[in-house]
N, C-alpha and C positions, 0 to 999 in steps of 0.2 A: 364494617366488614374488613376482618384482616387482609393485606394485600403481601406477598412474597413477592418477592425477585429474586429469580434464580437465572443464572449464567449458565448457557446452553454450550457442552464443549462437544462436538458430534464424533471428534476424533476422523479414526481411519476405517477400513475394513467393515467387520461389522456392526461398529461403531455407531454412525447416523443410525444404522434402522434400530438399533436396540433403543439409543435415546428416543428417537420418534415415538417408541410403543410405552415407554416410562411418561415421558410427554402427555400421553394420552390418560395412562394411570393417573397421575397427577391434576389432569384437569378434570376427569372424572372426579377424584377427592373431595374438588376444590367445590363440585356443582352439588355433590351431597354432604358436605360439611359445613358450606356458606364461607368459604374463602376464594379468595382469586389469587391469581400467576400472574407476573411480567414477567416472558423469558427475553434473553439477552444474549442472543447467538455471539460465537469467539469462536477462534481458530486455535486449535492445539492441533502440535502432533503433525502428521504428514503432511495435512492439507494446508496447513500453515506456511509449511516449507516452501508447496508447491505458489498460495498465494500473497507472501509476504518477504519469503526469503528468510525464514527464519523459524522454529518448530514453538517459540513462544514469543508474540509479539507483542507490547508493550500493552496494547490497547488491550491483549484477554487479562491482562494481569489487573488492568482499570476495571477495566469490565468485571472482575470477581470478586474485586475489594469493595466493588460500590452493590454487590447480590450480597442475598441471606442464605445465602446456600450455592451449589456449583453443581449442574447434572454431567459428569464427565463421562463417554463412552472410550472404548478400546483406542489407541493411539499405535502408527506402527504398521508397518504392511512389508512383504520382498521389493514393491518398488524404491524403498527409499536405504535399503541394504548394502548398496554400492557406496553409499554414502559414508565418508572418516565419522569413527565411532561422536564425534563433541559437536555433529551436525545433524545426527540421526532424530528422528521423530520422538525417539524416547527423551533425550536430553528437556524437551517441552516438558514431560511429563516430574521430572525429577525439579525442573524449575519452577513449576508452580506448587509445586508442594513445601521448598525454600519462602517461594515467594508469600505465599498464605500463612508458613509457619504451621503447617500440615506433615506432624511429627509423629505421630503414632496413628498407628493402621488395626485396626479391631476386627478380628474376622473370628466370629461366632462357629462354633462348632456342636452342631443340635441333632441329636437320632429321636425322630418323631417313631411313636410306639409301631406304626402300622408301614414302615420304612425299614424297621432294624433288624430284617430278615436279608435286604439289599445291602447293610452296609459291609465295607471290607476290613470293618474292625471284627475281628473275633467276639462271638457272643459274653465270654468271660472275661474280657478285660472291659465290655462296655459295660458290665451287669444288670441292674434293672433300666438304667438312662445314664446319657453322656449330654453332660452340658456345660461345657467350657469354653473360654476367651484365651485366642491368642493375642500377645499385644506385642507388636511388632515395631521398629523404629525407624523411619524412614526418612531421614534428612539429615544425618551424620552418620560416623565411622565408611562403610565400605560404598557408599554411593557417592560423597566427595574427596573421600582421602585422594592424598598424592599418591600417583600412579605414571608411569615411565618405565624407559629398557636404562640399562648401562653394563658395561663389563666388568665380570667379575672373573676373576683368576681367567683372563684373557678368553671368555665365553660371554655372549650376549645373555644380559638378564632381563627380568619381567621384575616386577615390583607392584605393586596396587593395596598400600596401603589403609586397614581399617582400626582406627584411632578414634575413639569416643571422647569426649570430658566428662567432667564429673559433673558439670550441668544439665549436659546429654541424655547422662544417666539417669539422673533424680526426675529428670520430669515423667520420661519412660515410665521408668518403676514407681511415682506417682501416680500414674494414670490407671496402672495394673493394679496399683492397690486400694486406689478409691475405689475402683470398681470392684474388687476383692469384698 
C-alpha cells in the first residue's frame, strides 16, 4: 500500500478549517483508493510569527523537503498588519515557495456547460467552451527585486524593482509550453 506524506501548513484566518475539510477529502481518498497519509503539521504565516518569532521557521522548511506533497491554507490576517512589510505573515508564504523552488503557479480556467450562463465572461468571447492555463511566475522579478525610497530631484522616491533572467524566463515559458 502506497503511503504519502504531506506537510500540513493550516496558515491563518480561514486557513485551519479549510485544510481540516481537504484533510478529510484526502483521507476519504486514501480509504477508497487503498492508500494512506502521514500529515506533518508546520507553521507558516501568522501563526508562525505568533509561535516561533518568525512567519517561516526552519523546521516547516524541513518538514516539506522531507513530504510528497505540501497542503498549504490561506496565510495572513489584520492581526499581523501593524507589522514592517519583511516581518508580515506573507513574507512565510514567498519563502517557501524560494525555498521548494515552487516557480510557476497554474490556475486553470474551466466554464463547465451547465455554469456558463453564471460566468462574467460574455457569452461570445467564451463560444462554445473556455479551457485555459494561466501560467504565472512566482519566485522572481517583482516579489524579490530591490526595492527602497531615495531622492530624486530633491523629492522622496519609491523604487521596487522587477527584473527577470533569462533563466527565469525559459523555465516559466517551459512549463507553459510543455503543457501547451
Amino acid at each position: 500500500m502506497q503511503n504519502y506524506r504531506i506537510a500540513v501548513l493550516k496558515g491563518d484566518g480561514i486557513g485551519p478549517e479549510i485544510v481540516e475539510q481537504a484533510q478529510r477529502v484526502l483521507d476519504r481518498a486514501a480509504e477508497k483508493f487503498g492508500f494512506t497519509v502521514e500529515y506533518t503539521p508546520a507553521l507558516l504565516g501568522g501563526c508562525a510569527i505568533d509561535a516561533a518569532g518568525t512567519a517561516l521557521p526552519q523546521e516547516t522548511i524541513d518538514a516539506c523537503k522531507a513530504s510528497d506533497a505540501v497542503l498549504l491554507g490561506a496565510v495572513g490576517g489584520p492581526k499581523w498588519d501593524v507589522l514592517p512589510g519583511n516581518q508580515r505573515p506573507e513574507t512565510g508564504l514567498l519563502g517557501i515557495r524560494k525555498a521548494l523552488g515552487l516557480f510557476a503557479n497554474l490556475r486553470p480556467a474551466v466554464i463547465f456547460e451547465p455554469l456558463r450562463g453564471a460566468s462574467p465572461i460574455r457569452p461570445d468571447i467564451i463560444g462554445s467552451s473556455l479551457d485555459l492555463m494561466v501560467v504565472r511566475e512566482l519566485t522572481g522579478g517583482i516579489y524579490f527585486g530591490e526595492r527602497g525610497t531615495r531622492q530624486v530631484d530633491g523629492a522622496e522616491a519609491a523604487y521596487d524593482t522587477e527584473m527577470y533572467s533569462v533563466p527565469e524566463i525559459e523555465r516559466i515559458a517551459r512549463v507553459g509550453f510543455d503543457m501547451a
